[in-house]
C-alpha positions as a printed NumPy array, in Angstrom:
array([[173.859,  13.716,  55.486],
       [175.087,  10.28 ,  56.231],
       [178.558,   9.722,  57.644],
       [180.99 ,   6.371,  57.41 ],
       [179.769,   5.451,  60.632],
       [176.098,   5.249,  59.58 ],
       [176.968,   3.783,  56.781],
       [178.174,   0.979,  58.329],
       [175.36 ,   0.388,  60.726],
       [172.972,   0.471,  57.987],
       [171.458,  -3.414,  57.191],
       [173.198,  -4.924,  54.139],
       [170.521,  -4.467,  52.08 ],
       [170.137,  -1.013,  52.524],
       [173.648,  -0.314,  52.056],
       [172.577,  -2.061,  48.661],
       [169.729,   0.007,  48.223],
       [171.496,   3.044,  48.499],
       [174.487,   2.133,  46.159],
       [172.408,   2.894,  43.16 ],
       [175.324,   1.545,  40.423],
       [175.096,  -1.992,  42.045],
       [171.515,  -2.012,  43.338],
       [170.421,  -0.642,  39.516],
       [172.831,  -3.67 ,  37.526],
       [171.402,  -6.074,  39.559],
       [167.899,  -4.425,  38.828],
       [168.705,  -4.528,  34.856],
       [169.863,  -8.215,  35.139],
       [166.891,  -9.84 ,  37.054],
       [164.677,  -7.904,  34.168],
       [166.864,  -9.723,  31.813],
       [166.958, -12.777,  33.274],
       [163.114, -12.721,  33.878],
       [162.085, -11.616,  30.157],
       [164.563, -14.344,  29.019],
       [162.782, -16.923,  30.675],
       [159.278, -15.709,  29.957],
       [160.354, -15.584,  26.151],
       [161.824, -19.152,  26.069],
       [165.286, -17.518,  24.991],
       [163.924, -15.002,  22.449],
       [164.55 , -11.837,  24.48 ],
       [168.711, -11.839,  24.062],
       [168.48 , -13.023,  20.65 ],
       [170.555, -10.268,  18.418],
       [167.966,  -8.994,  16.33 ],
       [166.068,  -7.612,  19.918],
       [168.917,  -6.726,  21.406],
       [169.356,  -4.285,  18.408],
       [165.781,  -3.362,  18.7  ],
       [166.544,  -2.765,  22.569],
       [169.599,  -0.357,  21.595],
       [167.799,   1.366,  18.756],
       [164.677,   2.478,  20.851],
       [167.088,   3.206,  23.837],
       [169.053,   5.565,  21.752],
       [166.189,   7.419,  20.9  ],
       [164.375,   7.581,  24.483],
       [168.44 ,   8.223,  25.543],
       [168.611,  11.444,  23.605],
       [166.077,  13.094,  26.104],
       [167.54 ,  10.869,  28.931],
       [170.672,  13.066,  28.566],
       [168.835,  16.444,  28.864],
       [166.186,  15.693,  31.365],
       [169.004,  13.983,  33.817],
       [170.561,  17.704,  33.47 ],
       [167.493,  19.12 ,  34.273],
       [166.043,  16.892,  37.283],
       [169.565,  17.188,  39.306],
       [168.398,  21.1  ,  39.009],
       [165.363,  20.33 ,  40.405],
       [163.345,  20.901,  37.17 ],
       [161.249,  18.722,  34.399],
       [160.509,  19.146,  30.613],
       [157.155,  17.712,  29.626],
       [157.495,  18.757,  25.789],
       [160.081,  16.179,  24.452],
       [157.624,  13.907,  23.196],
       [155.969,  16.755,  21.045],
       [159.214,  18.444,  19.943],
       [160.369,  15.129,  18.653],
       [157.073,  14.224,  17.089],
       [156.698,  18.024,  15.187],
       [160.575,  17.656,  14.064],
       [159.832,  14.011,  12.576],
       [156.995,  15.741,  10.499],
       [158.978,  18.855,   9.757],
       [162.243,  17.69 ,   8.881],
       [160.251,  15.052,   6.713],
       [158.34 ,  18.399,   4.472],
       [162.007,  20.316,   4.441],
       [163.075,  17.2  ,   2.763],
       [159.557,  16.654,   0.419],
       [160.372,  19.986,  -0.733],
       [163.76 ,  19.292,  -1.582],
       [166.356,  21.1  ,   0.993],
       [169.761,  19.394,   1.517],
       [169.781,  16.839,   4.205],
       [172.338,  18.271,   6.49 ],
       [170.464,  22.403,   6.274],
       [166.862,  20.526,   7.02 ],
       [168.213,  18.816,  10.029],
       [170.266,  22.483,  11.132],
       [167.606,  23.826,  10.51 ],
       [164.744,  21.632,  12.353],
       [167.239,  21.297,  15.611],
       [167.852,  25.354,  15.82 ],
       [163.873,  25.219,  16.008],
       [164.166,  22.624,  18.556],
       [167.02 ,  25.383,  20.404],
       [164.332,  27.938,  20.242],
       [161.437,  25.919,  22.008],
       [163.704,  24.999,  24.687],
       [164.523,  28.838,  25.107],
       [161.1  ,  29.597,  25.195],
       [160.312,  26.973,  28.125],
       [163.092,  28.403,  29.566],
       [161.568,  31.872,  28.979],
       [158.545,  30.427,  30.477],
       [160.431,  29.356,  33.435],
       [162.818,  32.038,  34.104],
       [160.746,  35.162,  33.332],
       [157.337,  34.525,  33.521],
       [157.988,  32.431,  37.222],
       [155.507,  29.325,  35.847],
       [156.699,  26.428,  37.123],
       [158.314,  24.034,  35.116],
       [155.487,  21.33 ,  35.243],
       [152.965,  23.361,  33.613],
       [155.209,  25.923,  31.506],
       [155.934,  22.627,  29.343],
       [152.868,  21.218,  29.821],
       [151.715,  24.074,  27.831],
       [154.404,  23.777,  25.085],
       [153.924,  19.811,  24.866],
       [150.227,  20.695,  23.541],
       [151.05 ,  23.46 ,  21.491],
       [153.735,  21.445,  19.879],
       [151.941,  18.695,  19.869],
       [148.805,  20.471,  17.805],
       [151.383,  22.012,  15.357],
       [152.86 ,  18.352,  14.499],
       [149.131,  18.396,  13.43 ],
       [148.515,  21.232,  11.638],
       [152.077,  21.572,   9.422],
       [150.912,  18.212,   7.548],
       [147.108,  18.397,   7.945],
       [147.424,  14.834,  10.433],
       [148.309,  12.89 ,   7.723],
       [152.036,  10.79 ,   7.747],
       [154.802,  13.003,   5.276],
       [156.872,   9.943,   3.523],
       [160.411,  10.453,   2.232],
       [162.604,   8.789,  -0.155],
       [165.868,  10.484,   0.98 ],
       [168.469,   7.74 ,   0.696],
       [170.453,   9.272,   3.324],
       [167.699,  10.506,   5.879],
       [166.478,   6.631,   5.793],
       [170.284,   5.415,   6.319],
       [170.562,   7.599,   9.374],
       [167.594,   6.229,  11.008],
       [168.13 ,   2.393,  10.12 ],
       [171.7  ,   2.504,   8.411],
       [174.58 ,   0.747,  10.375],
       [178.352,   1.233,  10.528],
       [180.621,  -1.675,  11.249],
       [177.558,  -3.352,  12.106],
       [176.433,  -0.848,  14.773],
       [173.181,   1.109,  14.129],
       [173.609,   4.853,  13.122],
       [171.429,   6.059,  16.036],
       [172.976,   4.332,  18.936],
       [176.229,   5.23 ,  17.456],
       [174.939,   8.898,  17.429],
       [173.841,   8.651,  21.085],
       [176.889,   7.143,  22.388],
       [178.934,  10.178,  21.477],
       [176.379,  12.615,  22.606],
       [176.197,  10.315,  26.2  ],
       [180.082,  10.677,  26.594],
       [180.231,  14.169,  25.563],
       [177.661,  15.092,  28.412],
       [179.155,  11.893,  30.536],
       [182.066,  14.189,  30.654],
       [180.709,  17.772,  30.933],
       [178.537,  16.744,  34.   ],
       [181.441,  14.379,  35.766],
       [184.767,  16.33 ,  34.96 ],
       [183.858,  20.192,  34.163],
       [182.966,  23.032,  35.982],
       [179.847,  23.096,  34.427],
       [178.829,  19.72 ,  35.421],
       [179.642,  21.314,  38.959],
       [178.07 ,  24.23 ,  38.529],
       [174.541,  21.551,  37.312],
       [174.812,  20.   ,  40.866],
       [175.242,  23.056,  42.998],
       [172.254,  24.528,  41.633],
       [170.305,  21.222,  42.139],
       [172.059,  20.469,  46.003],
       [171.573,  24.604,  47.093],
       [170.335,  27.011,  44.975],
       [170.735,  30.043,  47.483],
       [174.509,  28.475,  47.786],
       [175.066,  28.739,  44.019],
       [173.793,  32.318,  44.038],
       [176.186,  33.672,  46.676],
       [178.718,  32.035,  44.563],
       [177.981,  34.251,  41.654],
       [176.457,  31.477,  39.91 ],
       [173.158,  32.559,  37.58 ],
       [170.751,  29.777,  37.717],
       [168.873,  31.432,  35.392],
       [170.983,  31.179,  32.65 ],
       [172.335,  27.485,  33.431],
       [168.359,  26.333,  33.389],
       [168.244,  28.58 ,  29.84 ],
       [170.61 ,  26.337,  28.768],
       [169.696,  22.912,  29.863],
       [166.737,  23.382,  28.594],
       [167.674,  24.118,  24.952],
       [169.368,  21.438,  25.389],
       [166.767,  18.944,  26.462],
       [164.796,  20.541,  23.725],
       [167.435,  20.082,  21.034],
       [168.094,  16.496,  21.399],
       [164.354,  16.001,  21.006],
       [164.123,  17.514,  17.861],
       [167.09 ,  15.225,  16.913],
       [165.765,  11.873,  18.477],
       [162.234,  12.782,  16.311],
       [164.481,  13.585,  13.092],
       [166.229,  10.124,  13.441],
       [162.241,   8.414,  14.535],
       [161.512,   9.955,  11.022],
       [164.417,   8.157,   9.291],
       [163.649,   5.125,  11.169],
       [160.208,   5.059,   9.764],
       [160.825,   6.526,   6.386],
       [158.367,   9.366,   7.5  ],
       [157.244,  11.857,   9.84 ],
       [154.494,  11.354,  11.63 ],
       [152.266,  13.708,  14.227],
       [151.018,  10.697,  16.737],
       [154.581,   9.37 ,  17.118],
       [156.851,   9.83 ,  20.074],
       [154.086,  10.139,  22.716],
       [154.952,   9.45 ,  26.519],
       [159.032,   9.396,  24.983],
       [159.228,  12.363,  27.834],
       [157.278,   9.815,  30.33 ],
       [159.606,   6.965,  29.62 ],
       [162.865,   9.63 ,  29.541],
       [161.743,  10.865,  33.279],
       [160.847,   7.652,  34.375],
       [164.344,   6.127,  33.395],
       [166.393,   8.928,  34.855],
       [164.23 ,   8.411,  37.961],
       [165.089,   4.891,  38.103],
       [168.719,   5.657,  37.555],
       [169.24 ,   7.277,  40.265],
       [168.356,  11.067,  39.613],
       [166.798,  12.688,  42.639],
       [163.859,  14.722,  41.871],
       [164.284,  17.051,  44.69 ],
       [167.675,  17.892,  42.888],
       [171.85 ,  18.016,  43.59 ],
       [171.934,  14.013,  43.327],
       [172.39 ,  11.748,  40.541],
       [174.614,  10.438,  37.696],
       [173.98 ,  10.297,  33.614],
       [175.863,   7.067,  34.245],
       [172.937,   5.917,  36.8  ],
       [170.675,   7.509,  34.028],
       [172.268,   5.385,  31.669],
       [171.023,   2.131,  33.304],
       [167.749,   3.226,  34.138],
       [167.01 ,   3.824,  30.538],
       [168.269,   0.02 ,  29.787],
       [165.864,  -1.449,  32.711],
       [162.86 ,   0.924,  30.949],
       [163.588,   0.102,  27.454],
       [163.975,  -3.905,  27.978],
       [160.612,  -3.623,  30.318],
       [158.749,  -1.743,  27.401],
       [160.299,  -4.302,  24.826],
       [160.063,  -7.569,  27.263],
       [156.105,  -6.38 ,  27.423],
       [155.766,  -6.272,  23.858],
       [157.636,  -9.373,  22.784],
       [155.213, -11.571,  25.271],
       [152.113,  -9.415,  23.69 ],
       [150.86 ,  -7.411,  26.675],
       [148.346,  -5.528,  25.339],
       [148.941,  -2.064,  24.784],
       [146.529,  -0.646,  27.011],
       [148.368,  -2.967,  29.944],
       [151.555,  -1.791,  28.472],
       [150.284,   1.71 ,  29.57 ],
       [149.193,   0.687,  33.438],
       [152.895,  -1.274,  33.906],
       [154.873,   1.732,  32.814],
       [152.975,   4.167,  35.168],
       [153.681,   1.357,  37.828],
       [157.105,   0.967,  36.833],
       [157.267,   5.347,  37.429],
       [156.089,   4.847,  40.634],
       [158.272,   2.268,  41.902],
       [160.857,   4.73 ,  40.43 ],
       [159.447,   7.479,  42.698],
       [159.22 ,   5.108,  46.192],
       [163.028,   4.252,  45.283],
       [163.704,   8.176,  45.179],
       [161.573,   8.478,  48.486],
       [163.508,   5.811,  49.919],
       [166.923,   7.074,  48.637],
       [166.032,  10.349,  50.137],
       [165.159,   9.934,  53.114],
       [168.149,   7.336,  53.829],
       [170.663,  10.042,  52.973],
       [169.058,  12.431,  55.442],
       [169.576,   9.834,  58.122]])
C-alpha cells in the first residue's frame, strides 16, 4: 500500500489518476462538454437532461447493489432479466386486477427470493458468481417469455403509469425514488458497521473470518438486495412504458457493472465508493444518451459501450496496480 511519501513522488497526473472523485468529475464534464458540442447545444437542453436522470435512475437501482457486491469481490449477471420478468409480471398482477401497492410487494419479495437463490448458488453449491447468475439471467430471462407468451402486457393503472413518468415538484417519480434508496445505502456503506463489515470482506476475506464475521451471510444479503432493486427498477421500466415487456432491460446489468467500474469500484474487491459509483453511472448514462441523440446506430451503440467497459477495466488495472506501489 502506498504511503504519503509515495504519494508525493508520484507525477501529477497520476496523483490525478488515482484520486478517482476528481479524475471521474473531470471525466463526466469533458463527456458533457464533448456531446454538447457534437449536438450544437441540444445535449443540456432540459427535456434530455430529464431523459439523462430518468434512465440513470433506473440503471442506478442496480448500480447500488452491484457496487455492494463488486467491493466483495463478487458480480450479479441477472439484473437485466429480473427487471425485465418483474416489468411483465407486475404488469399481469395488475391486468388481473390486484391493488397496486400488494402487486409491487409482491413482485419485489419474488425479486428477494431470486437473489437468495443466487446467493444459494453461490454460498452452498461453491459456483462462482459469474456463472451461478449467468444461469439465473437465462432462466429469468426465458420466464419473462413464457408468463406472457412473448407478447407486451399493457396497463391502464393510473397510478402504476404516474410512478413510472409522474413528477413531484417537477422532479420525476423514479429519480426521486432512487435518490432516497442512493442515500439510504450512501449511508449504510459510509457510516455503519455494516458498510464496514462490506469492505472487510472485499479488502481480506480470511481477516473478516477471524473476526467472526460470516461472509456467507453478508453475500446472502447483498445479493437479495441487488436482486430486489431489479425487480423494482423493471416495475418502474413497466410504468414508464405503460407495459411490461420480456425484451426490455437487456445489458441494464452490463451498463450497472460497467458504471460502478468506472466509478471507482475495484473488481478485485475492499475498494470503492457508491459515491464514485454514483458518477460513473452519470458518465455511462450521458455516453449511452450522447450516442443516441447524434444517431449512432444501435449496433455501434453496442461496440462503444463494450469499449467504454474496457477502458473501465484498464482504469481498474491501472488503479490497482498504483496502490500496490
Amino acid at each position: 500500500m502506498a504511503d504519503k511519501t509515495d504519494t508525493q513522488k508520484r507525477p501529477l497526473i497520476m496523483n490525478v489518476l488515482l484520486s478517482e472523485k476528481i479524475g471521474l468529475i473531470v471525466a463526466l464534464v469533458m463527456v458533457l462538454t464533448v456531446f454538447t458540442v457534437l449536438t450544437g447545444g441540444n445535449f443540456i437542453s432540459r427535456n434530455n437532461i430529464i431523459n439523462i436522470l430518468i434512465s440513470s435512475a433506473i440503471v442506478g437501482m442496480v448500480v447500488i447493489g452491484e457496487c455492494h457486491l463488486l467491493i466483495t469481490a463478487h458480480v450479479d449477471l441477472s439484473p437485466g432479466s429480473v427487471a425485465a420478468f418483474s416489468g411483465v409480471l407486475v404488469s399481469l398482477l395488475l391486468r388481473s386486477k390486484i391493488p397496486l401497492l400488494p402487486a409491487i410487494l409482491i413482485v419485489v419479495f419474488i425479486g428477494l427470493v431470486v437473489g437468495f437463490i443466487n446467493s444459494l448458488l453461490v454460498n452452498r453449491l461453491k459456483f462462482e458468481a459469474f456463472i451461478a447468475t449467468l444461469a439465473t439471467m437465462s432462466i429469468f430471462r426465458g420466464l419473462a417469455f413464457i408468463i406472457c407468451n412473448g407478447k407486451a402486457v399493457f396497463v391502464t393503472n393510473a397510478s402504476f403509469l404516474k410512478m413510472g413518468s409522474g413528477r413531484i415538484m417537477g422532479i420525476p417519480i423514479p429519480v426521486i425514488i432512487f435518490l432516497v434508496s442512493y442515500i439510504i445505502f450512501m449511508v449504510l456503506l459510509d457510516r455503519t458497521r455494516f458498510g464496514r463489515t462490506v469492505y472487510m470482506v472485499g479488502g481480506n476475506a480470511t481477516a473478516a473470518r477471524l473476526a467472526g464475521i460470516n461472509a456467507q451471510s453478508l453475500r446472502t444479503k447483498l445479493y437479495m438486495i441487488t436482486s430486489g432493486f431489479a425487480a423494482l427498477g423493471g416495475i418502474i421500466q413497466a410504468g414508464r412504458m405503460s407495459s411490461g415487456q420480456p425484451m426490455t432491460s437487456e445489458g441494464l446489468e452490463f451498463d450497472a457493472v460497467t458504471a460502478v467500474v468506472l466509478g471507482g469500484v475495484a473488481m478485485s474487491g475492499g475498494v470503492g465508493t457508491l459515491s464514485g459509483a454514483l458518477i460513473g453511472l452519470f458518465i455511462m448514462q450521458s455516453f449511452n444518451n450522447g450516442l443516441m441523440m447524434m444517431n449512432v446506430p444501435s449496433f455501434w451503440q453496442t461496440v462503444s459501450r463494450g469499449l467504454l467497459l474496457i477502458a473501465a477495466l484498464s482504469f481498474d488495472y491501472i488503479r490497482n496496480r498504483k496502490r500496490k506501489q
